[in-house]
N, C-alpha and C positions, 0 to 999 in steps of 0.2 A: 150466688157467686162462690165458686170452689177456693178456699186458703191455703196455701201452702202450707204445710208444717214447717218451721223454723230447724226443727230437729233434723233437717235433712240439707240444710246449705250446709257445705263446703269451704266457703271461703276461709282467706287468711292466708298464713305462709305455709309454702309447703316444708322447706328447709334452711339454715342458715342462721337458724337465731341463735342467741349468744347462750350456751350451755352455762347454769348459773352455779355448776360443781369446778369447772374449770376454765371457764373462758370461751373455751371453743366454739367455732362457729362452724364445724363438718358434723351439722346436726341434720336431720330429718326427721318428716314428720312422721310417724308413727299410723295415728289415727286421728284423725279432726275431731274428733269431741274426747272427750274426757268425763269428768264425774257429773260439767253440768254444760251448758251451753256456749260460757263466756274460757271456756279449758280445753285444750286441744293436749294431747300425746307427741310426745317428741323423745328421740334417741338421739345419743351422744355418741359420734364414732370414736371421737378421741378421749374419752376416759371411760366409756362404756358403761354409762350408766344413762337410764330412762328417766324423764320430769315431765311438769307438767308446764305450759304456757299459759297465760291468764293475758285473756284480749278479747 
């Protein structure tokens, strides 16, 4: 029986989440993964700075 890698879902939000430098929610995701599995990449349009999500 063939396993998926985990390293290759996708899911989660793609954009919207609450940028934690200034409030804003004109965020997008970036990249879905980040440094580990449970971190996704997200950008700030409204103060333009990049973070990280934890979920």
């Amino acid at each position: 029986m063939k396993r998926t890698d985990p390293s290759v879902e996708t899911g989660g939000e793609d954009g919207g989440v609450e940028c934690p430098y200034c409030g804003s929610t004109d965020t997008v995701r970036e990249h879905p993964k980040g440094p580990s599995l449970c971190r996704s990449m997200h950008y700030c349009n409204g103060c333009e700075q990049p973070f990280e999500r934890f979920g």
